[in-house]
Structure formats: C-alpha cells, structure tokens
MDAnalysis code that builds the backbone (N, CA, C; Angstrom):
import MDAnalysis as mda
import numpy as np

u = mda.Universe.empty(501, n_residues=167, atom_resindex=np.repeat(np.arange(167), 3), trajectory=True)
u.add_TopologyAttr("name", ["N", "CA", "C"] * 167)
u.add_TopologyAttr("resid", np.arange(1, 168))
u.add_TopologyAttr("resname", ["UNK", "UNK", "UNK", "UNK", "UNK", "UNK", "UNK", "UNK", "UNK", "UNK", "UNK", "UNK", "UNK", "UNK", "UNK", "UNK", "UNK", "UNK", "UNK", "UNK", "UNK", "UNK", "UNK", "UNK", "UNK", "UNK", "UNK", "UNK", "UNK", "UNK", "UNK", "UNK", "UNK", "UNK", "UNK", "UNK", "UNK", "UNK", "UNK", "UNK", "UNK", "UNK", "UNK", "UNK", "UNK", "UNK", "UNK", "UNK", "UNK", "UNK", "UNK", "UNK", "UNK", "UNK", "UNK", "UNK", "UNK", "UNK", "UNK", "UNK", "UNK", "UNK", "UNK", "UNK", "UNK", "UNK", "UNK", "UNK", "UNK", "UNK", "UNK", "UNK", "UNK", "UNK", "UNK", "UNK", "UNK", "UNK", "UNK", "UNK", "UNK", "UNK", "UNK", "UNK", "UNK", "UNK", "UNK", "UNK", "UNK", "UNK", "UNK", "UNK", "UNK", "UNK", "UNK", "UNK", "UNK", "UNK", "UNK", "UNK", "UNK", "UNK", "UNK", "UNK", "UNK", "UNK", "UNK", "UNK", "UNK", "UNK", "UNK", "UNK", "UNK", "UNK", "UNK", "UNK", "UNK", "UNK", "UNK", "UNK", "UNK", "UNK", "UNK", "UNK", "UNK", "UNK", "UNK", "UNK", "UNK", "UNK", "UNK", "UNK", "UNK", "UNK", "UNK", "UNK", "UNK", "UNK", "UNK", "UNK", "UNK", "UNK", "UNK", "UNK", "UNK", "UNK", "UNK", "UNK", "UNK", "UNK", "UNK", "UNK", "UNK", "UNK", "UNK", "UNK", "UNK", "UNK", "UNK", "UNK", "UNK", "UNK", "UNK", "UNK", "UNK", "UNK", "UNK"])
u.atoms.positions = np.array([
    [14.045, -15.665, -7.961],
    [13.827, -15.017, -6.681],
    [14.421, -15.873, -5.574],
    [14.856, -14.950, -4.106],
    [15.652, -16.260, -2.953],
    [14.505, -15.875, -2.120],
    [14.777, -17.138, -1.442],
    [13.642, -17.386, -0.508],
    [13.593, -16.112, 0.192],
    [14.613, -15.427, 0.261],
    [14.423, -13.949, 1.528],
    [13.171, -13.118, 0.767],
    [13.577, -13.119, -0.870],
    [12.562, -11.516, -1.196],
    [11.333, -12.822, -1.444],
    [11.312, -13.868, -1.354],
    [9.719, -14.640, -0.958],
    [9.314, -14.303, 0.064],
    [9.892, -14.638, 1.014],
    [9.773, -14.111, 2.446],
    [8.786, -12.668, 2.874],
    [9.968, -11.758, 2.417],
    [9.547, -10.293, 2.325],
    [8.339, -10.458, 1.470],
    [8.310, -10.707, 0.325],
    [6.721, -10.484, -0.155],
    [5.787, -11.415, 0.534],
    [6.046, -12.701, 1.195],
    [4.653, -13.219, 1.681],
    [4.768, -11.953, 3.201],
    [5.667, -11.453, 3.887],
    [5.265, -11.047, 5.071],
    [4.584, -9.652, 4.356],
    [4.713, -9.033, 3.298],
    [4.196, -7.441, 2.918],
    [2.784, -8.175, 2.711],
    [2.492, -8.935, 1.923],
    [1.258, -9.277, 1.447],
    [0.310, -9.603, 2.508],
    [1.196, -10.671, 3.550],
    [-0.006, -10.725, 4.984],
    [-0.021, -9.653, 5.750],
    [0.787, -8.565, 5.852],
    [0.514, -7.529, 6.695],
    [-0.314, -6.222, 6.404],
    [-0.563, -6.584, 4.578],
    [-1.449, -4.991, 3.764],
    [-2.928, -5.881, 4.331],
    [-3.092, -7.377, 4.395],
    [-4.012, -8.169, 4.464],
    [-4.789, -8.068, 5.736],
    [-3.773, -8.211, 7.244],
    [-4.224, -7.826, 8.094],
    [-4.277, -5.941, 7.822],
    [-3.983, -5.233, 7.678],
    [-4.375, -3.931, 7.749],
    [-5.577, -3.539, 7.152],
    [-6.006, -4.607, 6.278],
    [-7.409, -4.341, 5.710],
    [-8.569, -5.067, 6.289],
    [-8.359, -6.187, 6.652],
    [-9.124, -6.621, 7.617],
    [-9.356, -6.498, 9.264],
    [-8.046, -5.865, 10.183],
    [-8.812, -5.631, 11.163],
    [-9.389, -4.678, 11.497],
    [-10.253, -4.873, 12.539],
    [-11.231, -4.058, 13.359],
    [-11.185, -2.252, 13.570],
    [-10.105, -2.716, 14.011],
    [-9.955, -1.838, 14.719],
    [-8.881, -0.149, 13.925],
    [-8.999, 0.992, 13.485],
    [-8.594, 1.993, 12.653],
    [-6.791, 2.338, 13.132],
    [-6.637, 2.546, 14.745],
    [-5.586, 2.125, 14.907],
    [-3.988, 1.056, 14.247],
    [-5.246, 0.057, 14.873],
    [-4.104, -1.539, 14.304],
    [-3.720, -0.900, 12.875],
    [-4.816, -1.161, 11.747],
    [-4.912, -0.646, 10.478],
    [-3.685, 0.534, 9.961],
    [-3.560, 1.592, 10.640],
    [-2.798, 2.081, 10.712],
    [-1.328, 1.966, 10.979],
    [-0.996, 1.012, 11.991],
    [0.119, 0.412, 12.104],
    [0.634, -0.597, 11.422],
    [-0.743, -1.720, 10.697],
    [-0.327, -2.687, 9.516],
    [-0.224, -1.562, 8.698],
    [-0.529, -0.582, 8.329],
    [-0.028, 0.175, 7.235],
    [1.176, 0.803, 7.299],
    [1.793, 1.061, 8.055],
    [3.711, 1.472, 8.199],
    [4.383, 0.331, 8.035],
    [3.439, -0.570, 8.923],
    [4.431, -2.184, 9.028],
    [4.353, -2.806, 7.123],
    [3.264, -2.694, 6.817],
    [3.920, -3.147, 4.976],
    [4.281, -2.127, 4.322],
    [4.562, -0.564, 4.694],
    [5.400, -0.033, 4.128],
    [6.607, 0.223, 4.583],
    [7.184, -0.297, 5.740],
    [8.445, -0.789, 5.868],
    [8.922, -1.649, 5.439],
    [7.911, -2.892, 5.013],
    [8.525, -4.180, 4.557],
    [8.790, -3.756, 2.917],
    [7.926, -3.453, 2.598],
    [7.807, -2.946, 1.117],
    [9.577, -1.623, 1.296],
    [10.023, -1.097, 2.065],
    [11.082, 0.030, 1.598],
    [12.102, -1.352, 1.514],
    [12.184, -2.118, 2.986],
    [13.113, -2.920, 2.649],
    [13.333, -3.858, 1.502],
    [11.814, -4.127, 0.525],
    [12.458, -5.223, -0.843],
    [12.619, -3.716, -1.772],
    [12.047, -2.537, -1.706],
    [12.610, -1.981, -2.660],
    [14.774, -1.772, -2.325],
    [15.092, -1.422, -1.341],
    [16.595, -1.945, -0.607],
    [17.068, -2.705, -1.515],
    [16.367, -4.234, -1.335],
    [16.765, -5.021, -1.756],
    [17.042, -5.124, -3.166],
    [15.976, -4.313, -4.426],
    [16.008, -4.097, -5.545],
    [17.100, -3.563, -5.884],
    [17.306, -2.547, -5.354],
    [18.542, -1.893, -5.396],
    [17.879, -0.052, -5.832],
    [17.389, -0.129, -4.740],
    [16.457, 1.397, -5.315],
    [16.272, 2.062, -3.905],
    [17.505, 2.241, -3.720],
    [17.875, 3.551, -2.178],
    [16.738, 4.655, -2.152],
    [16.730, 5.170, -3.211],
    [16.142, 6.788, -2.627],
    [14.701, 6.318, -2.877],
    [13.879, 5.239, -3.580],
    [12.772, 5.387, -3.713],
    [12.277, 4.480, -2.188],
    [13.262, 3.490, -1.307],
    [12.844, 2.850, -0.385],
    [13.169, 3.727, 0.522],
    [14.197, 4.903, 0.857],
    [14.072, 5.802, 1.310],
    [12.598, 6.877, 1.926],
    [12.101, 7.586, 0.476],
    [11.147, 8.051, 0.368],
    [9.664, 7.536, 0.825],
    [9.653, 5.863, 0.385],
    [8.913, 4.970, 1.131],
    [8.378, 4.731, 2.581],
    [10.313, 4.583, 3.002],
    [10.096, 4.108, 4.361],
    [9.940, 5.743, 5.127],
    [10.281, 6.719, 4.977],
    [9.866, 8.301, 5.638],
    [8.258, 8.734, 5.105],
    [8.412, 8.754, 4.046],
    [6.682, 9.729, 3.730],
    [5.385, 8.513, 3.967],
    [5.826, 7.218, 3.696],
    [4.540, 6.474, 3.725],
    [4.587, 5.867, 5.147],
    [5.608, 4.976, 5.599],
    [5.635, 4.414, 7.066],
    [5.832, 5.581, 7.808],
    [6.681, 6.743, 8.010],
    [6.515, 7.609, 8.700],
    [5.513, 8.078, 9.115],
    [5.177, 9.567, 7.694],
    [4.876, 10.569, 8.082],
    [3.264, 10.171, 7.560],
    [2.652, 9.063, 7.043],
    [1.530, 9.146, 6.264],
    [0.699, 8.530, 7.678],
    [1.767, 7.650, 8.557],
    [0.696, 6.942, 9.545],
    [1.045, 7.527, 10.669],
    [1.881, 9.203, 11.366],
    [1.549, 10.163, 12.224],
    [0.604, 10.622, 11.878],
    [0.170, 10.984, 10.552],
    [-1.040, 11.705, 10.137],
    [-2.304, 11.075, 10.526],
    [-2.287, 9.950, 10.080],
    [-3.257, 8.884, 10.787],
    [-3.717, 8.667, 11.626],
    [-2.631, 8.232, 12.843],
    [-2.665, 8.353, 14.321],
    [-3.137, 9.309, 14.402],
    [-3.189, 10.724, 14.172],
    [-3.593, 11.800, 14.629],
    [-4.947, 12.073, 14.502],
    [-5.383, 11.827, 13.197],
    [-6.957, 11.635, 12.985],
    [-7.437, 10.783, 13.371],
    [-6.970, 9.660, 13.980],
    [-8.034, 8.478, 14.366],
    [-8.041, 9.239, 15.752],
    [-6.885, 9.518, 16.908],
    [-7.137, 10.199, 17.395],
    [-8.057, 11.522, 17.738],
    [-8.048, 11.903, 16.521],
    [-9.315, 13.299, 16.807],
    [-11.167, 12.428, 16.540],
    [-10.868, 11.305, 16.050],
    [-12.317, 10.435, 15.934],
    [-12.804, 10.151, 17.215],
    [-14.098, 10.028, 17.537],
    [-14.966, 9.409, 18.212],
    [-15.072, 7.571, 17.945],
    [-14.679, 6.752, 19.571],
    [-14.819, 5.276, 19.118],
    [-15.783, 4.969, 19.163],
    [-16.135, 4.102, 18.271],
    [-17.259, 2.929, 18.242],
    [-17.702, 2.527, 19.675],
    [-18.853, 1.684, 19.779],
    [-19.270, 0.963, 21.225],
    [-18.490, 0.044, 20.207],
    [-19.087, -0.851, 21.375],
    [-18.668, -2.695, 21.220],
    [-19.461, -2.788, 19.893],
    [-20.917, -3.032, 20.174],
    [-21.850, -3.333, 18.887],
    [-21.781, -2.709, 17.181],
    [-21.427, -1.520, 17.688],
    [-21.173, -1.007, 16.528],
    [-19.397, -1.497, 15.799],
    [-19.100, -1.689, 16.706],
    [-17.575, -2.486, 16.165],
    [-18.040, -3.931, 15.905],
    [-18.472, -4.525, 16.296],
    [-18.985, -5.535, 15.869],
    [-20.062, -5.861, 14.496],
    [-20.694, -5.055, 14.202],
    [-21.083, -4.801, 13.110],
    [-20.810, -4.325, 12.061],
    [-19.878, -3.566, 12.328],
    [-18.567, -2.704, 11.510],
    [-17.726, -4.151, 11.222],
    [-16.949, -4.773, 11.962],
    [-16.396, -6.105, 11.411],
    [-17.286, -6.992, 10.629],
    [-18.731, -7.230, 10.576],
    [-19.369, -8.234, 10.270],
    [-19.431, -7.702, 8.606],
    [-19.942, -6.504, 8.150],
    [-19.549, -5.811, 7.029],
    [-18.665, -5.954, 5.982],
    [-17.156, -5.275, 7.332],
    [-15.992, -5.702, 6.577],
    [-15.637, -6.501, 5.734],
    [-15.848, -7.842, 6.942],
    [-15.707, -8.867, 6.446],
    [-16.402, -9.282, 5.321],
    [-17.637, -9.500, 5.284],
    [-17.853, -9.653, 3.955],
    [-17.829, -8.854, 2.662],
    [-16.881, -7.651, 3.089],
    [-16.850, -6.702, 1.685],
    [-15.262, -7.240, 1.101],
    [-14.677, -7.704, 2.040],
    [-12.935, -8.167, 1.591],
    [-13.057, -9.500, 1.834],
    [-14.033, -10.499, 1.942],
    [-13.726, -11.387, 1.583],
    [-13.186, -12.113, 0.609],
    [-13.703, -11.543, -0.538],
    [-12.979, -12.186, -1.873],
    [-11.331, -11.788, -2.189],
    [-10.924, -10.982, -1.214],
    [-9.403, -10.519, -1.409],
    [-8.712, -11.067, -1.840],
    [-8.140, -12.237, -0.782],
    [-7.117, -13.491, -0.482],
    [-7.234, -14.080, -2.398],
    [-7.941, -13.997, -2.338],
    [-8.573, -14.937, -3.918],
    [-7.945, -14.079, -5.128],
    [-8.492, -12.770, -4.905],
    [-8.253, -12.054, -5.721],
    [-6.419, -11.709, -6.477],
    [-6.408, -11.682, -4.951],
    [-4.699, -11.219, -5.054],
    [-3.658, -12.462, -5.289],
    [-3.944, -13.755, -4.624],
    [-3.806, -15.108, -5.305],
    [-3.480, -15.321, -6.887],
    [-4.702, -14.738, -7.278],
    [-4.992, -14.840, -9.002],
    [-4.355, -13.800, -9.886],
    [-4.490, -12.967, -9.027],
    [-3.237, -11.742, -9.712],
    [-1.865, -12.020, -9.759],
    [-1.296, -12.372, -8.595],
    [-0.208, -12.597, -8.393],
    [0.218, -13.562, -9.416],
    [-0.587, -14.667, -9.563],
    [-0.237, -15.944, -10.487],
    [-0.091, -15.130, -11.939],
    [-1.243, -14.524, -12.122],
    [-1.290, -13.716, -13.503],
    [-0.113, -13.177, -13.833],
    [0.496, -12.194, -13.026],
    [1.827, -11.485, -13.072],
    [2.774, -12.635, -13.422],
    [2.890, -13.240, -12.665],
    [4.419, -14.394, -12.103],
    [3.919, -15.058, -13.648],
    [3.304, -15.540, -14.075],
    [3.018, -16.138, -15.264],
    [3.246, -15.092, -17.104],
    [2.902, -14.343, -17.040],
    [2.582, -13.386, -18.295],
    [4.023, -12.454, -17.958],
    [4.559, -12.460, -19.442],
    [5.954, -11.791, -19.252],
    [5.370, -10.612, -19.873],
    [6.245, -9.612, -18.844],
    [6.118, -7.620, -18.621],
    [6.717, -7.065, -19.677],
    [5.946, -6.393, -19.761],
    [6.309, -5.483, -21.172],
    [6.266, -4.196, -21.249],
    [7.038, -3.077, -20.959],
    [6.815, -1.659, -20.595],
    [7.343, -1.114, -21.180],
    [7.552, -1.350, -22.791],
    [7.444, -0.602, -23.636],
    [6.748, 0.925, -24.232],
    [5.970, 1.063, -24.096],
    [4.803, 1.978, -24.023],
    [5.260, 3.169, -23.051],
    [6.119, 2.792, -21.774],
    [7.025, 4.164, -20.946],
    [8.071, 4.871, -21.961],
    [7.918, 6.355, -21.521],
    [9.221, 6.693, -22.284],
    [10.337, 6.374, -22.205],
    [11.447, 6.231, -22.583],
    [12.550, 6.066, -22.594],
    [13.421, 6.548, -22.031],
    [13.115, 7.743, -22.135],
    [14.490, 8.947, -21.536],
    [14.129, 10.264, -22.770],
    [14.580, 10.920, -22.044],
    [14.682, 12.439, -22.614],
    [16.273, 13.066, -22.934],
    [16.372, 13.147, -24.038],
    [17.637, 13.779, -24.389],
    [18.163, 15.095, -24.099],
    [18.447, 15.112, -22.691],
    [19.360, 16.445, -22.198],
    [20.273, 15.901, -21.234],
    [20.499, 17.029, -20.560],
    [21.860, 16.814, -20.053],
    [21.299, 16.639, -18.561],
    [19.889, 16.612, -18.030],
    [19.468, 17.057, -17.108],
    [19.688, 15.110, -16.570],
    [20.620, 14.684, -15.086],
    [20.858, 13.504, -14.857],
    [19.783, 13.361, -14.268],
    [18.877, 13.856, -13.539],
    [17.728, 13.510, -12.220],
    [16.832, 12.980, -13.874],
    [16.212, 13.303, -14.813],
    [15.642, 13.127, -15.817],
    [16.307, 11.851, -16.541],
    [17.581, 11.401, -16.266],
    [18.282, 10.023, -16.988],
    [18.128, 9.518, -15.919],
    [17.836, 9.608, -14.919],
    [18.196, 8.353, -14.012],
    [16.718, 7.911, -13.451],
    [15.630, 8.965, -13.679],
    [14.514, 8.474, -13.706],
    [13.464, 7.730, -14.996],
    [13.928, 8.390, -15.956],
    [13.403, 7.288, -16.920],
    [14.276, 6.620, -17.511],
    [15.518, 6.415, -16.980],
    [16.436, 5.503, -17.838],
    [16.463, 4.246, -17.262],
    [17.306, 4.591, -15.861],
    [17.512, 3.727, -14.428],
    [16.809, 3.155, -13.663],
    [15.835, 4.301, -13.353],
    [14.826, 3.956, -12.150],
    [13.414, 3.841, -12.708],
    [12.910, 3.772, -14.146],
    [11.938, 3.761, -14.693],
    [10.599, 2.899, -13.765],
    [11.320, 1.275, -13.432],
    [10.504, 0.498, -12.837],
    [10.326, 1.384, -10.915],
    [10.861, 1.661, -10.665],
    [11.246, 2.371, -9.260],
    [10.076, 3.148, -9.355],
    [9.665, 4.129, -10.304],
    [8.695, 5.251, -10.595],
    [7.527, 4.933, -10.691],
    [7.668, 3.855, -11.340],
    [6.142, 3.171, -11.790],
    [5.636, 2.240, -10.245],
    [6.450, 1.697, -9.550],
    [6.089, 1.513, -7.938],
    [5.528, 2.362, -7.096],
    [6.321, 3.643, -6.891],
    [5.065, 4.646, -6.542],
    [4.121, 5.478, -6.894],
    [4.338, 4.998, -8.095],
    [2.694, 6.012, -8.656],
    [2.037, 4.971, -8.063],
    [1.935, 3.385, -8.269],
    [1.192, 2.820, -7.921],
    [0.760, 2.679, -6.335],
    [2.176, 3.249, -5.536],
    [1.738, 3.153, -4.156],
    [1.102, 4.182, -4.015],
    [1.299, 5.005, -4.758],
    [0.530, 6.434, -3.987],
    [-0.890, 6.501, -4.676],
    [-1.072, 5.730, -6.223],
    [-2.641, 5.695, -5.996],
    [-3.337, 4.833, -4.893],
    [-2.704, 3.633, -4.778],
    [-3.153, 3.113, -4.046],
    [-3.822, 3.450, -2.561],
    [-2.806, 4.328, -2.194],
    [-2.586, 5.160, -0.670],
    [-4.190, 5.784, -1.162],
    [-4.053, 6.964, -2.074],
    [-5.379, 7.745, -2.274],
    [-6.724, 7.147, -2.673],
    [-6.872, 5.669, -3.139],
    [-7.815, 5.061, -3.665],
    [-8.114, 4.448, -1.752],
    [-7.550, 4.388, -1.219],
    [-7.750, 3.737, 0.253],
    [-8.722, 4.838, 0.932],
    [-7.888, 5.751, 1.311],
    [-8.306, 7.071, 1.448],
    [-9.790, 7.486, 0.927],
    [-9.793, 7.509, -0.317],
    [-11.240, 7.214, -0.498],
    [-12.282, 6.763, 0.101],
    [-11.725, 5.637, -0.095],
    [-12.841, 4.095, 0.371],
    [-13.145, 4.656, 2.317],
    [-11.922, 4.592, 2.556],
    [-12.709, 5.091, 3.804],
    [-12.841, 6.608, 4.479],
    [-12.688, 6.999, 3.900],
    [-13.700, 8.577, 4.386],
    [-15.681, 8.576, 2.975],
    [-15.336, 7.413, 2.246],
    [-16.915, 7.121, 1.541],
    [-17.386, 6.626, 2.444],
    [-17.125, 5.367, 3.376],
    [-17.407, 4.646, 4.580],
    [-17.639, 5.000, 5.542],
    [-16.834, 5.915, 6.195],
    [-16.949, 6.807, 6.913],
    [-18.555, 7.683, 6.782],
    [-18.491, 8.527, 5.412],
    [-19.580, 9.703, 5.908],
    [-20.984, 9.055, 5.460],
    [-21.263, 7.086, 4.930],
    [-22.132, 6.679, 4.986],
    [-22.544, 5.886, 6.841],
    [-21.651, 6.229, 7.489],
    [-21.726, 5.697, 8.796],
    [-22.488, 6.832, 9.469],
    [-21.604, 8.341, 9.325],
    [-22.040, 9.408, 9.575],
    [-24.182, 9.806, 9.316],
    [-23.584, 9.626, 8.588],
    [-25.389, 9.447, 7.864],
    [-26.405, 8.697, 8.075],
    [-25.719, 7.639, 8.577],
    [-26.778, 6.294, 9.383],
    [-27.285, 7.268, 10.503],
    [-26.667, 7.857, 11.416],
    [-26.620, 7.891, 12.840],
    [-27.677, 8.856, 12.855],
])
C-alpha cells in the first residue's frame, strides 16, 4: 500500500468515526457524504470507475439530500436533551476505536480467501463477466456498504422511536 491509499483510509476511517460520534444529526449526515466521498475516491483509486461512481452519486449524493431533508422535517432537541443524548452516545460507541483497531489488524494480518463467490457464469452476457469475473471484489464492497447504510438506518430510527416513547 502508498502512503496516499493510507492516507485515504486513515481520513475515511476518522470521518465514518466522527459521523458516529457527533452530536448533532446534521454534522452526522455530512460526515456521512464526506466518508463516502473519500471511500468513491480509494475505490478510483482501485481502479473501479462505475462502482466509485455509483458511490460517490447514490450514497454521498442522493442518500445525504434524503437526510438533510428528514432531519429537516425533525423537531430539535433543547440543550439538555442534546446533552444527554451525547452522554448515551458516548458510552454506547465507546468501544468502537478498539473494535475497528482489532479488525483492521485481523484483516491486514489473515490472508483473504473468496473462494466460496461464484466465478462467472457462462454466457455471452458481458455486464454478467465483468461482474463476477472483474469486478467480483467491487460487488462485494457494496453489498457491504449498503448493508451497512441499512443496518445504520436501523439503529437509528430503533433510537429514535425509543426517544419518542420516553416523552
């Protein structure tokens, strides 16, 4: 690896980091375009145009207008209740930094094996060779971004309608 795609991954990794830790649903929203811009540019760098393409439009685009728009249609917090809302947070993602530390090492250490994907399909159809032939690893990036996206999603509209329910 050159120090640039180090670079790019320590700045994606501190910016999904701040998007999960701050305060405020806004910011959050904007660390979330900002590491999926950083993230289109190392896929760029991979050499995977249409999937950093698709990246940098449906996830930095169009996923955090959608966003903006609903945080917009939300009601804000007072002070206190943002303040207690951070005190929470914080201790629900504290163990993150750690977590993702230990993963990361795990990965960078244990050699990948993706055997177990199909191979390719024998026709003539190229969008079908160039996705499981070519771009196999490319594919397997956004399933994972997009569970990820929906496992987020989750977490906070669960958060959300236990806040709802306090009140």
């Amino acid at each position: 690896m050159t120090t640039i795609d180090l670079l790019l991954l320590f700045l994606m990794m501190s910016a999904a980091m701040w998007t999960v830790m701050t305060p405020g649903l806004l910011y959050s929203a904007i660390g979330l375009a900002l590491t999926s811009a950083i993230l289109s540019v190392i896929m760029f760098q991979l050499n995977a145009p249409l999937a950093a393409v698709f990246e940098l439009s449906v996830c930095a685009g169009l996923i955090t207008v959608v966003f903006v728009a609903a945080i917009s249609l939300t009601k804000p917090m007072s002070k206190q209740q943002e303040a207690q809302h951070a005190k929470t947070r914080l201790k629900r993602y504290l163990a993150l930094p750690v977590i993702v530390v230990v993963l990361g090492w795990m990965l960078w250490s244990a050699p990948l094996n993706f055997d177990f994907l199909p191979r390719g399909i024998a026709s003539g159809d190229e969008v079908r060779q160039v996705l499981w032939n070519t771009r196999r690893f490319d594919l397997i990036g956004q399933i994972i971004v997009i569970l990820t996206g929906v496992f987020g999603i989750v977490v906070l509209f669960k958060n959300r309608g236990k806040e709802e329910a306090e009140k």
